[in-house]
N, C-alpha and C positions, 0 to 999 in steps of 0.2 A: 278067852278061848275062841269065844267068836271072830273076834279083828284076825286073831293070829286063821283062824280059818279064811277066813276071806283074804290074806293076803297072801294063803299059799295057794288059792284058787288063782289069783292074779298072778304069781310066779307060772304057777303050770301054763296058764293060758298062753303067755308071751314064751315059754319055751316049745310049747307046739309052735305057736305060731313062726317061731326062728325056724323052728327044726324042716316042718312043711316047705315051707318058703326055699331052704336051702337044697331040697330034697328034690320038690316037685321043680327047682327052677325057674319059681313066678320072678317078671321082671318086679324090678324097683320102680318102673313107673307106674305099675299095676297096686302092687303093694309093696313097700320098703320092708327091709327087715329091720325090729324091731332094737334090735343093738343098732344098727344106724341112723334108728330116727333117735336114740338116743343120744348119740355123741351130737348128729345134728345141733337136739337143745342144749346141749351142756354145750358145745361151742358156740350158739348162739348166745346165751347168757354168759357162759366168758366173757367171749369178746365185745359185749355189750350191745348185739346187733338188735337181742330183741326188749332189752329193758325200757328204751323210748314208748318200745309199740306198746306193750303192757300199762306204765302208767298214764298213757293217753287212753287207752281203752279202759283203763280201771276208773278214771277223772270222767269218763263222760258216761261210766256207768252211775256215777257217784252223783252228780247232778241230776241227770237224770230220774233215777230212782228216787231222788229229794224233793225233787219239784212233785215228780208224778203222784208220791205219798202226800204229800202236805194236800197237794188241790185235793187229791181224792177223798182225804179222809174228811178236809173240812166242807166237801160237796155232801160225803153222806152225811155227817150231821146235819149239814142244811133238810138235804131231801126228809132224814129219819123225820126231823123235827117239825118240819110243815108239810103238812100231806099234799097242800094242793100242789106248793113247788114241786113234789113227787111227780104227781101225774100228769104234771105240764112238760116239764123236762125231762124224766127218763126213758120214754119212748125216744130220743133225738140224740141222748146219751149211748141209747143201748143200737141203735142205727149206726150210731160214729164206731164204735165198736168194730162192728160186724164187719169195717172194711178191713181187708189185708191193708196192715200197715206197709208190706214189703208195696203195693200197688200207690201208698202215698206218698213211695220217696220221691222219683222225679218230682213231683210238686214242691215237696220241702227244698228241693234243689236249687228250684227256680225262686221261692220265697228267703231262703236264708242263705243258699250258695255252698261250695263245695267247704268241707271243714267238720267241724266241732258241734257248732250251732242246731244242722240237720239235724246229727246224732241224737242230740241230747234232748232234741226234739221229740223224734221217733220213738226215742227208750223212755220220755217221760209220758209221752200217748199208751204206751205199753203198760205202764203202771199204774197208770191212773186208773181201771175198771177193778181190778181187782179190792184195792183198797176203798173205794166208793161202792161196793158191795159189801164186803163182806164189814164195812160200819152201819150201811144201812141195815144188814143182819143183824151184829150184834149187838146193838141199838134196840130192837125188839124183842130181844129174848131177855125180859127181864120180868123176875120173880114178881105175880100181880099182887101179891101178900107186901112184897117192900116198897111193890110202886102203892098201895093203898096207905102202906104206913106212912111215906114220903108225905102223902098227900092230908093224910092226918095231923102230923108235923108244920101243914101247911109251910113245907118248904116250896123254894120261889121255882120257877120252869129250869133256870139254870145252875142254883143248889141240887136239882135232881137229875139234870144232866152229868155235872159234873160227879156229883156223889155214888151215882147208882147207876146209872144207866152205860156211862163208859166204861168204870169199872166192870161191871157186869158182864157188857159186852169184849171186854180186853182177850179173852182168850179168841175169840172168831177174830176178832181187827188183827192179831198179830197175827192169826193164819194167812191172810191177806198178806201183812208184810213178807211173809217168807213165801208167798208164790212170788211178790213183786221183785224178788231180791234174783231169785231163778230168771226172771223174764225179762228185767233189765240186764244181766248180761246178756241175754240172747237180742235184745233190742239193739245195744251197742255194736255188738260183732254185726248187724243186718244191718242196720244206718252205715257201717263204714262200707260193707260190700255196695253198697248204692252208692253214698257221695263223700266216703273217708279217701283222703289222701295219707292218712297214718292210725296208727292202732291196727290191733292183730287181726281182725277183720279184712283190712286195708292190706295186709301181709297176704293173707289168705289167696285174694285176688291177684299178687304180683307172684308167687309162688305157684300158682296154677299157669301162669301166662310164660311161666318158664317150666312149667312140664317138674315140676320140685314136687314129688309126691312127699319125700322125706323131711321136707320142711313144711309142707300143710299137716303132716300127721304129728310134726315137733309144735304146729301153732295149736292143736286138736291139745294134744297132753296140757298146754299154758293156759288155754280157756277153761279146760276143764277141772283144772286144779283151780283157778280164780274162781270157778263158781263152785265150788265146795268148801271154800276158804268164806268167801261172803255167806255161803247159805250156814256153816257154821257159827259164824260171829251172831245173824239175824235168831239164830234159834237160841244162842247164849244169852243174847236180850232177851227173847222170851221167857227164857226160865226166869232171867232176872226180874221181871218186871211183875211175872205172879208170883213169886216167892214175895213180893214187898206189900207187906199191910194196906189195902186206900182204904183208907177213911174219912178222906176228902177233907 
């Protein structure tokens, strides 16, 4: 009842929004109408103009997003796990942060060159804070009754890593992945606007430089479905993944 609500909210909205448009006379440079940014994408994915840009953009979100979770998460088990490496490194960690990554393209530009490389760069800087948070989070939020029993058990540091303390922590680390999943595609689409020659980013920028309002709002609907598509798949792992017994 709800979907079917919210989808006829999205009907009405794009029928004002046709209706205004035709009424008040707003140019199409200004804003397109919404049946023509449609046929736009369905002609574009016909005729296969924009299938290239999407699996270049989906591949360098995909690497991205891969590298930036691995380092990140096996950074916060380091930091969770030795306090001093904490307080020596995450002040320099949480600095690196703070920069606009959009301010460290040109550099990536000149370090790795126009392409793939930058991108997958940028979107893997991207991901990487969140997942190295939110392990060193939930890494510490464990039951002190099961950490005293672990320890009674005289289980080894890494039998209670493994056993209790990631489990434990599994629901915050996968909130982590599902911001990371949202922000590597926004990494991707921002790496291509700085040094993509291709990917829908990369479209964005050639479609603006041709005055194509109709086709930036057809790239708008294909990013925006890609990232409801991945943040769907990321949150069906997570049900997956606490639905499954650990018992190490």
């Amino acid at each position: 009842m709800v979907r079917a609500a919210s989808a006829l909210l999205l009907v009405l909205l794009l029928a004002g929004w046709e209706v205004y448009c035709r009424v008040a006379g707003v140019s199409a440079l200004v804003v397109p109408l919404p049946s023509a940014v449609l046929r736009t994408l369905w002609d574009g994915l016909a005729g296969g103009y924009l299938l290239p840009h999407l699996w270049i953009t989906t591949a360098e979100m995909a690497m991205g997003l891969a590298a930036g979770c691995t380092v990140g998460f096996l950074a916060g088990l380091l930091l969770a796990e030795v306090p001093v490496l904490r307080r020596l490194f995450y002040p320099y960690i949480l600095a690196s942060q703070v920069v606009p990554k959009l301010a460290l393209g040109p550099l990536f530009i000149v370090w790795f060159g126009f392409g793939m490389t930058s991108t997958v760069v940028i979107t893997a800087l991207i991901c990487f804070f969140p997942l190295l948070e939110n392990t060193m989070t939930g890494l510490q939020q464990v039951d002190p009754n099961k950490r005293e029993l672990f320890r009674m058990l005289r289980a080894t540091r890494l039998q209670t890593l493994l056993r209790l303390k990631i489990p434990s922590g599994l629901p915050v680390i996968l909130a982590g992945l599902r911001v990371a999943v949202v922000l590597a595609l926004v990494g991707a689409v921002v790496g291509e606007f700085i040094g993509g020659r291709q990917g829908l980013g990369a479209s964005i920028i050639a479609a603006q430089g041709m005055m194509d309002s109709t086709m930036m709002f057809a790239l708008f609907i294909v990013i925006t479905v890609l990232g409801m598509i991945v943040y769907q798949a990321a949150a069906g792992l997570e049900r997956w993944l606490l639905r499954r017994p650990w018992k190490g």
